[in-house]
MITINU-898397 format. One record per residue: residue in one letter; x, y, z of N, C-alpha, C, O in turn. Coordinates in pm, whole numbers, padded with zeros to 5 digits, always signed. Atoms other than C-alpha are relative to their C-alpha. Layout:
// residues N
aXYZXYZXYZXYZ;...
//
This chain:
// residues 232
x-00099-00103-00031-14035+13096+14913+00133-00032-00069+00185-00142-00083;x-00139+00036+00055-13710+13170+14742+00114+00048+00069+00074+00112+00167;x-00126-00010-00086-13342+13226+14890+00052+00047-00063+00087-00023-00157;x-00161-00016+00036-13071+13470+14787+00085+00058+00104+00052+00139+00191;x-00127-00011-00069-12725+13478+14934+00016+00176+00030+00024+00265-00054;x-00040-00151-00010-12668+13815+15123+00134-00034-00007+00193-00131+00040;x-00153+00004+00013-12330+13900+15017+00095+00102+00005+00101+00197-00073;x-00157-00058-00066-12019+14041+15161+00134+00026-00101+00150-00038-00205;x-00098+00026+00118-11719+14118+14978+00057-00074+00022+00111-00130-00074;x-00065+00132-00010-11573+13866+15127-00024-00107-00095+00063-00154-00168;x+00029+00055+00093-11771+13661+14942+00011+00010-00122+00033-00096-00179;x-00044-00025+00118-11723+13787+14640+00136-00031-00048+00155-00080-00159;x-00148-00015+00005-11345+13800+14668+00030-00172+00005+00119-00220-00065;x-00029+00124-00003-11381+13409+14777-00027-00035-00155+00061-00084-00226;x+00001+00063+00143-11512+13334+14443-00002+00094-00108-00102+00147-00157;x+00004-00109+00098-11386+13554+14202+00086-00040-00092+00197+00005-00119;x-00062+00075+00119-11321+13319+13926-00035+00086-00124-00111+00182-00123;x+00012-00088+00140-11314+13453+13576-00163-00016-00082-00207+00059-00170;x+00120+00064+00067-11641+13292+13468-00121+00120+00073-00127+00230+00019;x+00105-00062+00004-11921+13457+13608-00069+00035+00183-00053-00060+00260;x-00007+00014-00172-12044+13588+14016-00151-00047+00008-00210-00046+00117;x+00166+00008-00013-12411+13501+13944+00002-00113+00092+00093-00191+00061;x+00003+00118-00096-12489+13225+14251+00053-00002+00088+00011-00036+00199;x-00129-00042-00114-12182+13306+14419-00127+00016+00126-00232+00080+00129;x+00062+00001-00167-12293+13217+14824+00089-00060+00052+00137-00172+00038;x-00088+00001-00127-12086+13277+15094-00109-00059+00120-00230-00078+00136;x+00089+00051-00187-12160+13152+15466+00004+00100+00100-00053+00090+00209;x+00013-00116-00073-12099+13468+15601-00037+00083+00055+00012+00155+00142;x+00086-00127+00020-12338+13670+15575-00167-00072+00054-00223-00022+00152;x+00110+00074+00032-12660+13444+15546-00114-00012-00116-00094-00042-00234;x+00088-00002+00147-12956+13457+15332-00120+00108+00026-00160+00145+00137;x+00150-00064-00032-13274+13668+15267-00094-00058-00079-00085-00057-00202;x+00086+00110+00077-13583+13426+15197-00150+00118-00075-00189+00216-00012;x+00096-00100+00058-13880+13609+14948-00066-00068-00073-00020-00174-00115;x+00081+00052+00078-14161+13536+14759+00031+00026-00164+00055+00141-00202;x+00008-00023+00134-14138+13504+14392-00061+00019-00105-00013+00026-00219;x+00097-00018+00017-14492+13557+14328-00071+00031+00116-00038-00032+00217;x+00086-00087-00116-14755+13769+14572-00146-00035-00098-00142-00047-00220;x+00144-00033+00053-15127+13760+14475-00045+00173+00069-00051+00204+00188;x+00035-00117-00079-15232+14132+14514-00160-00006+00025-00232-00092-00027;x+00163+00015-00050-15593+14198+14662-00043+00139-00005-00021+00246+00051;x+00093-00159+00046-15825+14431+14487-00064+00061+00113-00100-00010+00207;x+00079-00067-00116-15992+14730+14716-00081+00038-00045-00068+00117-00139;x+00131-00024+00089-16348+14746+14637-00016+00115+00104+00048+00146+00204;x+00063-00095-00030-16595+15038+14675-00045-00017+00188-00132-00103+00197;x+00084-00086-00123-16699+15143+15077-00088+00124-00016-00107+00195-00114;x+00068-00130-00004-16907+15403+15197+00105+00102+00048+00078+00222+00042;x-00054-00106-00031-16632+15568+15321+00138+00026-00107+00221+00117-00104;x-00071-00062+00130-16433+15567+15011-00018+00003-00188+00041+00013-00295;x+00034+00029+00200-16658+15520+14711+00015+00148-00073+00016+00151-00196;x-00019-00125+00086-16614+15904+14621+00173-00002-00070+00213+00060-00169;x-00169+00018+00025-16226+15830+14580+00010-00098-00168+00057-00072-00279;x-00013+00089+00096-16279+15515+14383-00077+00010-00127-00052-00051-00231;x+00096-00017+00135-16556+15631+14144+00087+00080-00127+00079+00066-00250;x-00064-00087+00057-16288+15916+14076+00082-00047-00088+00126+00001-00192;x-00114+00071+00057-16072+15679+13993-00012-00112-00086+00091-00167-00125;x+00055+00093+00006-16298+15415+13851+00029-00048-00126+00032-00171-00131;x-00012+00040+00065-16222+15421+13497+00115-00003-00057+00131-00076-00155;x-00160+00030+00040-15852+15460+13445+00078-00107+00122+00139-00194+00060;x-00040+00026-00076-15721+15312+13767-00097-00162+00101-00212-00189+00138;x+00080+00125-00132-15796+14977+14004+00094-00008+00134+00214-00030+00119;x-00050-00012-00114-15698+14996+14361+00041-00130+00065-00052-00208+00089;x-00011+00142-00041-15497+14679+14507+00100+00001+00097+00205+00062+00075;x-00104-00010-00084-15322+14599+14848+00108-00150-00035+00067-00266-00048;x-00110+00086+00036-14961+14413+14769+00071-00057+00117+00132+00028+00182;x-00100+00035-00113-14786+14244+15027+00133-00057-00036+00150-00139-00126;x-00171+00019+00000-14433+14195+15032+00060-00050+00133+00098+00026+00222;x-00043+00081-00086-14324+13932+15256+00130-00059+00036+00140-00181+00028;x-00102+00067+00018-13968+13892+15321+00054-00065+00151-00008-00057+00257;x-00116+00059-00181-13696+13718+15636+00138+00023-00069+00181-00009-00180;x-00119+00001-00016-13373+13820+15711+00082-00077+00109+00082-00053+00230;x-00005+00124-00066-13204+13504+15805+00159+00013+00017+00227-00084-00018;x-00148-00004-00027-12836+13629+15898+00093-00105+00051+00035-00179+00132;x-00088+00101-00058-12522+13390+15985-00037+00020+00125-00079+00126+00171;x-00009+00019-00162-12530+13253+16348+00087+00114+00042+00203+00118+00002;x-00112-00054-00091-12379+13510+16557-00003+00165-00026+00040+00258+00043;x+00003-00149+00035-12476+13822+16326-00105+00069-00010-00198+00049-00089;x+00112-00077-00002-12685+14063+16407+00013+00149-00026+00064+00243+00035;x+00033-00142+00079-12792+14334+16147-00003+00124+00122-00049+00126+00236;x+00083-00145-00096-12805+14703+16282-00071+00067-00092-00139+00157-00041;x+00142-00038+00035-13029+14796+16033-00022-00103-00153+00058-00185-00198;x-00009+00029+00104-13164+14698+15724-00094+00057-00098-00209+00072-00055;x+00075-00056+00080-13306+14855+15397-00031-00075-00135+00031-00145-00216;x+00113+00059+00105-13571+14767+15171-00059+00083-00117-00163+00146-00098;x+00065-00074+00082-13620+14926+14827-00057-00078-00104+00007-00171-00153;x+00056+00046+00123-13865+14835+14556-00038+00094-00092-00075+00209-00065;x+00047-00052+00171-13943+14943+14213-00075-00079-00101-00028-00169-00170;x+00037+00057+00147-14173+14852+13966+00049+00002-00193+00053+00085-00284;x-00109+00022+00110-13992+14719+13678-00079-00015-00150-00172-00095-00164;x+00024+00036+00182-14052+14744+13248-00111+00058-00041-00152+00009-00146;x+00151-00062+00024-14376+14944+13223-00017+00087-00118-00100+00090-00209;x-00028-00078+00128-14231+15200+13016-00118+00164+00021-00115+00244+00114;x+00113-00093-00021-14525+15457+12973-00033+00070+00099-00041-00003+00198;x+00038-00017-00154-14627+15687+13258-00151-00048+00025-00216-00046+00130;x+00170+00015+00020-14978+15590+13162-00043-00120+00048-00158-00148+00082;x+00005+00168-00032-14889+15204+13243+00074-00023+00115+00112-00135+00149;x-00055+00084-00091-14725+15261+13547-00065+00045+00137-00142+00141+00135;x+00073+00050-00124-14830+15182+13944+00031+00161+00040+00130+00222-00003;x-00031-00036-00065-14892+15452+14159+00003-00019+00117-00111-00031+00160;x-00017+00050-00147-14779+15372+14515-00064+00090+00099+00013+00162+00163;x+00121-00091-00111-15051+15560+14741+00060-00003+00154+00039+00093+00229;x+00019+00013-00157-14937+15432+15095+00113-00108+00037+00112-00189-00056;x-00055+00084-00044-14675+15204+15267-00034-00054+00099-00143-00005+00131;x+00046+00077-00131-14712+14962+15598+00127-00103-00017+00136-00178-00114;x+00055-00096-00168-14551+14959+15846+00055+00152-00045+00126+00144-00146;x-00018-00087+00044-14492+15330+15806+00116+00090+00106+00136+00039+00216;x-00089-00038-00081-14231+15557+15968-00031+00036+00148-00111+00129+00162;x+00046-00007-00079-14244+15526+16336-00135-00105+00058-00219-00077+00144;x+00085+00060-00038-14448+15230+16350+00056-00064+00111+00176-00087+00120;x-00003+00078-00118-14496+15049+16692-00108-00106+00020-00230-00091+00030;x+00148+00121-00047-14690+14727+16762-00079+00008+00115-00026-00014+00224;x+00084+00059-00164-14969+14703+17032+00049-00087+00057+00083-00192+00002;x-00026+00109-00106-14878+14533+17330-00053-00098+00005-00081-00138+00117;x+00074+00187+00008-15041+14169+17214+00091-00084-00075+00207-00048-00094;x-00087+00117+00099-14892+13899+17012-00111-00072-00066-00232-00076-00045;x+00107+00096+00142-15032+13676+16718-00009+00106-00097+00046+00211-00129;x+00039-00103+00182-15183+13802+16404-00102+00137+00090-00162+00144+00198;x+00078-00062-00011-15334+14110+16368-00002+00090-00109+00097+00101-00181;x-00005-00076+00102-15468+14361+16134+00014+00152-00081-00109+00150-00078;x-00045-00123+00036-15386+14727+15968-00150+00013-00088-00205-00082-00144;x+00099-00036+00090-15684+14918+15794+00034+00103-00126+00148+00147-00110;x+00043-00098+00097-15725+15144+15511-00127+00086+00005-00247+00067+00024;x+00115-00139-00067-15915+15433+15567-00044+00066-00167+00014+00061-00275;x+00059-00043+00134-16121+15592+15302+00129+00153-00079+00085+00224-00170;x-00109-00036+00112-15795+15795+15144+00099-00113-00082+00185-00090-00167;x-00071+00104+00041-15666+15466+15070+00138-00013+00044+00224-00092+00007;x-00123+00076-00089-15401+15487+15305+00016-00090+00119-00099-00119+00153;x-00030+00089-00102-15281+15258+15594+00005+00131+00119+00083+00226+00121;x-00007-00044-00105-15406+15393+15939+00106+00012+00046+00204-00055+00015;x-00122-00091-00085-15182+15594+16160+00111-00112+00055+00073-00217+00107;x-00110+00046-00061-14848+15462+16262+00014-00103+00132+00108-00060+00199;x+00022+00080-00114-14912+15165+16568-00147-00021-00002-00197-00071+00099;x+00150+00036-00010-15268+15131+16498-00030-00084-00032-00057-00075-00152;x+00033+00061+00083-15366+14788+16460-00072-00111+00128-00039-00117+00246;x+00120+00064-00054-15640+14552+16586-00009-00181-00020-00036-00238-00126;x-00011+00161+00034-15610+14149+16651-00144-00045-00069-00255-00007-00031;x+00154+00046+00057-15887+13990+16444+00049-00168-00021+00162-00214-00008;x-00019+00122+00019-15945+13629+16367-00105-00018-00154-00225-00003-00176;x+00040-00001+00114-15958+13567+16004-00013+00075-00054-00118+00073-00119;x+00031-00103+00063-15903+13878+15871+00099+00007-00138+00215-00033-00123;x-00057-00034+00070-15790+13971+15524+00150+00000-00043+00230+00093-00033;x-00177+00058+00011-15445+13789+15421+00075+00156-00058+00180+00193-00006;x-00039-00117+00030-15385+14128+15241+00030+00111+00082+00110+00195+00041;x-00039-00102-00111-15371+14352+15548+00034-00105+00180+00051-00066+00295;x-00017+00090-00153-15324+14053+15833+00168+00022+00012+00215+00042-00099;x-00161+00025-00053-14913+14051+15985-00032-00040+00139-00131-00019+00209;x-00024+00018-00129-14784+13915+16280+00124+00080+00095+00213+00144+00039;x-00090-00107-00075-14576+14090+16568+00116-00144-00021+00102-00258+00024;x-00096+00155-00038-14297+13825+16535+00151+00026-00179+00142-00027-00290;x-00084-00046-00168-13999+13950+16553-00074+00168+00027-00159+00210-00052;x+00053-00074-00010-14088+14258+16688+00093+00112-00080+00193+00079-00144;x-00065-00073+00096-13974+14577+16524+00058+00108+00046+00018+00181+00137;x-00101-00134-00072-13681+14833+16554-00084+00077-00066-00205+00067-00089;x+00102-00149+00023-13751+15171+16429+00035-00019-00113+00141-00060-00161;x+00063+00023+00155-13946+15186+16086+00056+00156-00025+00032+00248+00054;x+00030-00118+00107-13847+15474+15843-00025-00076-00145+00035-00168-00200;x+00052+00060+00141-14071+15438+15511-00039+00105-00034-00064+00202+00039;x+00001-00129+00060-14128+15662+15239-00028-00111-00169-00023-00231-00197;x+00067+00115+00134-14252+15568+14860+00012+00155-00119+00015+00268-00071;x-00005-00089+00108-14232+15794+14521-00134-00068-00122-00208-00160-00088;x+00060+00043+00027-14434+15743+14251-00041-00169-00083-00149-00204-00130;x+00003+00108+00020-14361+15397+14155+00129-00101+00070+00189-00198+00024;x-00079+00069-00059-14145+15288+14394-00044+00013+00160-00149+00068+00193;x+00011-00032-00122-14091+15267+14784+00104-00097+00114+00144-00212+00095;x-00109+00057-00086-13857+15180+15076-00026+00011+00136-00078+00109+00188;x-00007+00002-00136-13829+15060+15424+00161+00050+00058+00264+00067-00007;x-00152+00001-00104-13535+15119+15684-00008-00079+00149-00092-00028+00222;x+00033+00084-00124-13533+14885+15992+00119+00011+00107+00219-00062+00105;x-00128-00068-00099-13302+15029+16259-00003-00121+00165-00089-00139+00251;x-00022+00021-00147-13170+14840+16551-00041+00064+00097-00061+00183+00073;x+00020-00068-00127-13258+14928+16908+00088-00079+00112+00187-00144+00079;x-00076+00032-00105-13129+14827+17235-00094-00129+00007-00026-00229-00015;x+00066+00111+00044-13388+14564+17216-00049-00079-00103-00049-00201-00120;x+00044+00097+00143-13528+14489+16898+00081+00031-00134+00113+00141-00178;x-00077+00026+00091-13345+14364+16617-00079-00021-00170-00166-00107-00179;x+00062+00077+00129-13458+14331+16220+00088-00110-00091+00161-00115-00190;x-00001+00158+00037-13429+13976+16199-00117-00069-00050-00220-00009-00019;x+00106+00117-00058-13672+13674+16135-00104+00096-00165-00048+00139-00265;x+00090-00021+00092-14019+13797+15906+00003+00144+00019+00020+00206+00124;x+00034-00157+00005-14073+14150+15778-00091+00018-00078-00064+00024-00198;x+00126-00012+00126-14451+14196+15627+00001+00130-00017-00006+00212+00074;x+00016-00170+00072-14457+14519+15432-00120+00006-00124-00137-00073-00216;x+00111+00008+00083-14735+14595+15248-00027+00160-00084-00015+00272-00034;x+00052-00156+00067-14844+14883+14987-00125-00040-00056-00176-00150-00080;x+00105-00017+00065-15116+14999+14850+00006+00079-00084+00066+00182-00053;x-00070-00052+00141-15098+15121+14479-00148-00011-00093-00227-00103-00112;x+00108-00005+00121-15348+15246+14223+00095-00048-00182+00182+00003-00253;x-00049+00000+00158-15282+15089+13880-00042-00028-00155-00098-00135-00178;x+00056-00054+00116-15363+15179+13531-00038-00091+00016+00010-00176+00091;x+00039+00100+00043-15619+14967+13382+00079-00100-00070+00070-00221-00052;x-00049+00049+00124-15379+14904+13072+00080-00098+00065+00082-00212+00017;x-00104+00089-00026-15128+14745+13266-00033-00110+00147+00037-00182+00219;x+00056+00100-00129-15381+14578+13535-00075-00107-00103-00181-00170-00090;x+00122+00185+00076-15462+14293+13229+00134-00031-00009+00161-00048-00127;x-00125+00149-00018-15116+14099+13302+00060+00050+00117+00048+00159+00173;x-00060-00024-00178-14927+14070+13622+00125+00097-00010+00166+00115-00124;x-00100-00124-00008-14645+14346+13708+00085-00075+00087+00042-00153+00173;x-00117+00037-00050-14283+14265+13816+00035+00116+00055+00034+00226-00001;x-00093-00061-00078-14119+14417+14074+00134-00030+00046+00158-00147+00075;x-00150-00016+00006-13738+14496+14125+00017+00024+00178-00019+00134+00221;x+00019-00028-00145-13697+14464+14529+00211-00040+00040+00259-00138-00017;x-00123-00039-00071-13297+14525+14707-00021+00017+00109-00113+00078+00164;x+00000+00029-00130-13197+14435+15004+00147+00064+00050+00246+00021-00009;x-00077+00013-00030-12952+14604+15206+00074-00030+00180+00035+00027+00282;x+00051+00013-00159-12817+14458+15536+00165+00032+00071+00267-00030+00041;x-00088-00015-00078-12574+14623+15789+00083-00042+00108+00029+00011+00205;x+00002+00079-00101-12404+14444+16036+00092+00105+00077+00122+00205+00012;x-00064-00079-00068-12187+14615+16348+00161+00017-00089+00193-00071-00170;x-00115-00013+00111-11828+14752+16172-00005+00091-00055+00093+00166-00056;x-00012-00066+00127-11971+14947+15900+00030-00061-00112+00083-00171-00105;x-00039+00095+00114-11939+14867+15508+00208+00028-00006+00281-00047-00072;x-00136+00046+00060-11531+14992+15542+00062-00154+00067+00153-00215+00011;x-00036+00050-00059-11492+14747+15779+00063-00156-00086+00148-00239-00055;x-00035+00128+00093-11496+14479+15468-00079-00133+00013-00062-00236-00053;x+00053+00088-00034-11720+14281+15616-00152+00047+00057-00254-00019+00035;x+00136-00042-00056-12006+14459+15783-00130+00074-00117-00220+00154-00091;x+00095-00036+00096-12207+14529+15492-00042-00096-00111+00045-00122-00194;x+00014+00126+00095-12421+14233+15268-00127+00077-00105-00172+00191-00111;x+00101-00067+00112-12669+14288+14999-00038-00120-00088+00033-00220-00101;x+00082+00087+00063-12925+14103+14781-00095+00084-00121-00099+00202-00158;x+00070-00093+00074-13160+14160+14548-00092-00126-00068-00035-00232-00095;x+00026+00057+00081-13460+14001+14368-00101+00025-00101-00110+00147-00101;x+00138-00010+00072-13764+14000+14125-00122-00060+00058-00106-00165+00121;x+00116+00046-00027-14113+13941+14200-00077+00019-00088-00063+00119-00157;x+00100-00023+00034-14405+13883+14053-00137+00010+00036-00183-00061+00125;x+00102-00072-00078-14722+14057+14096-00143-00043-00065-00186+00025-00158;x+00107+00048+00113-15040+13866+13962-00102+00096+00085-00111+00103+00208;x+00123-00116+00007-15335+14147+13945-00154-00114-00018-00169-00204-00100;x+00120+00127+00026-15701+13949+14005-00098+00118-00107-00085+00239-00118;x+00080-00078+00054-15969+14060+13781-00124+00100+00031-00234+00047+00047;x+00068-00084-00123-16153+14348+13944-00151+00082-00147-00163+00104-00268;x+00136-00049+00112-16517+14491+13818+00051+00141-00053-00017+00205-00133;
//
């Protein structure tokens, strides 16, 4: 896992030497920890979606991505929401780039009343079952497995065709702090499923105040990479 500095203008303003703000980390704010490589996990043929995938069989390969981040705020601060956008980055071509089919967790998601791991399906449209639907298993599929931990304010998610974004809203109880597994599922060209794909992921995190407040608003941002396995 890697670390960048959510940052405040404060921070900025602390070090706002002539040379350069790249690194610049304040204590203010805290950090948001992310992977810097994901392995995505190909979705082979079912019976209940091999008519989809045949359709799709010779331009396109179907793969679920997970996107694993924590929002690890200063002692004392707690986000009221926070937003999550990604983009797939440098493709160029529309012919070479991802289409994003499905997000998880999706707007309005709610966890079952259990704790530990548990898992989300894909249903033969290749999207992620309905909004709170999800089933504890043991040993199931690192690609669709999350845990309830922390639990989750209110999800708005939404996706275009090569991009997609969360929103993680405070409640009177639950906060988006701690781990946030987000996962898509994305059909992508053959051409550009023979080397791994980078993604462009922004972080933005609100704290009570507002951004005039000068202080209640931090932000991040990083790259990932997306290694594609070799699928039949």
């Amino acid at each position: 896992m890697q670390s960048a500095p959510l940052l405040q203008p404060l921070d900025i303003q602390a070090a706002a030497a002539p040379q350069v703000f790249q690194g610049v980390a304040g204590d203010t704010s805290g950090a948001i920890h992310y992977p810097d490589q994901v392995l995505a996990y190909p979705l082979a043929a079912t019976d209940s979606n091999r008519d989809l995938v045949e359709a799709w069989r010779k331009s396109h390969a179907f793969f679920v991505i997970p996107v694993d981040i924590a929002i690890a705020p200063a002692p004392g601060a707690i986000p009221d929401r926070v937003d999550v956008a990604l983009a797939f980055a440098g493709l160029g071509q529309l012919n070479r780039q991802p289409l994003v089919i499905d997000t998880f967790p999706k707007t309005g998601f709610a966890p079952a009343p259990f704790s530990g791991k548990a898992e989300v399906k894909v249903g033969a449209d290749m999207k992620f079952e309905a909004a709170g639907i999800a089933t504890p298993s043991a040993g199931v599929d690192a690609s669709l497995s999350y845990a309830y931990a922390p639990a989750y304010a209110n999800v708005i998610a939404g996706y275009g065709s090569g991009s997609a974004f969360w929103q993680f809203v405070r409640t009177q109880d639950k906060y988006p702090v701690g781990d946030i597994p987000m996962k898509l599922v994305v059909a992508v060209p053959k051409p550009a499923a023979a080397q791994p794909l980078t993604a462009s992921v922004d972080a933005r995190v609100e704290y009570p105040g507002g951004w005039f407040s000068g202080k209640g608003l931090s932000v991040a941002g990083f790259r990932m990479r997306i290694a594609l396995p070799v699928t039949p």
